[in-house]
N, C-alpha and C positions, 0 to 999 in steps of 0.2 A: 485331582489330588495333588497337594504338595510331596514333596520332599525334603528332608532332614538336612542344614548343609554341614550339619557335624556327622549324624549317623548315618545318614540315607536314606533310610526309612520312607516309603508314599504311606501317606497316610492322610486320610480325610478330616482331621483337627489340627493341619497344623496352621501356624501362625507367625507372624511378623513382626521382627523387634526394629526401629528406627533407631540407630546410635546417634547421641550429639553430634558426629561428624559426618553425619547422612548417609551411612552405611545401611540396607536392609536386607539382614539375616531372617531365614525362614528354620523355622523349628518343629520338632512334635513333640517336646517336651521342655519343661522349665529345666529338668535336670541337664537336657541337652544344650539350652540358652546360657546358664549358668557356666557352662566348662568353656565356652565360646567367648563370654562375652562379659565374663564377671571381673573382676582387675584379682588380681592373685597377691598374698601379705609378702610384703618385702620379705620380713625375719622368717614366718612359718612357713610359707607357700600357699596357705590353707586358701578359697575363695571367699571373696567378702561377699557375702549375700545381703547384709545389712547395713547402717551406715557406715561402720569403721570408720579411722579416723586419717588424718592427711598430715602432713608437713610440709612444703616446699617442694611439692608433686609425688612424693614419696606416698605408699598407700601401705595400710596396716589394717589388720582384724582388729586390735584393741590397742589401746595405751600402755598394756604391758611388752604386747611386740613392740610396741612405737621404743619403748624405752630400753629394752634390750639391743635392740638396733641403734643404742645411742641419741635419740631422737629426745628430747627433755620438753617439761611441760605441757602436756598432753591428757588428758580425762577422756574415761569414756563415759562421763555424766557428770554434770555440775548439782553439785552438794545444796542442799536447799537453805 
C-alpha cells in the first residue's frame, strides 16, 4: 500500500505524479495532487487546474486575474 505525501493516508489506489523537474510525488487522491502540485493564481490564490494563462513566469486562472494584477494583453480564448 502507498501513502499520501500530502495526507498520509495508506491506501491501496494510490498513484504517482512525475513533475518536469523529476520530482515523484505519491497520492490517494487528485484532490490531494492538486493542493501539492498545482501552481496557485498570482491575483486570487485559487489553484489552476486547467490551462490558465502565463506571462513572463507569472501564473493566473484567467485573463481577468492576469489583468487585474497589471499583466496586459492576455485572452483566455482567441475570438474565431
Amino acid at each position: 500500500m502507498g501513502v499520501c505525501d500530502l495526507c498520509g493516508n495508506s491506501y491501496d489506489k494510490t498513484f504517482t505524479v512525475t513533475t518536469a523537474e523529476g520530482e515523484t510525488r505519491t497520492f490517494d487522491s487528485f484532490e490531494c495532487a492538486i493542493h501539492v502540485i498545482a501552481p496557485a493564481c498570482e491575483h486570487c490564490g485559487c489553484k489552476i487546474i486547467g490551462h490558465g494563462v502565463e506571462s513572463n513566469g507569472r501564473y493566473f486562472c484567467c485573463a481577468n486575474c492576469a489583468s487585474r494584477a497589471g499583466v496586459e494583453g492576455l485572452k483566455d480564448r482567441v475570438d474565431p
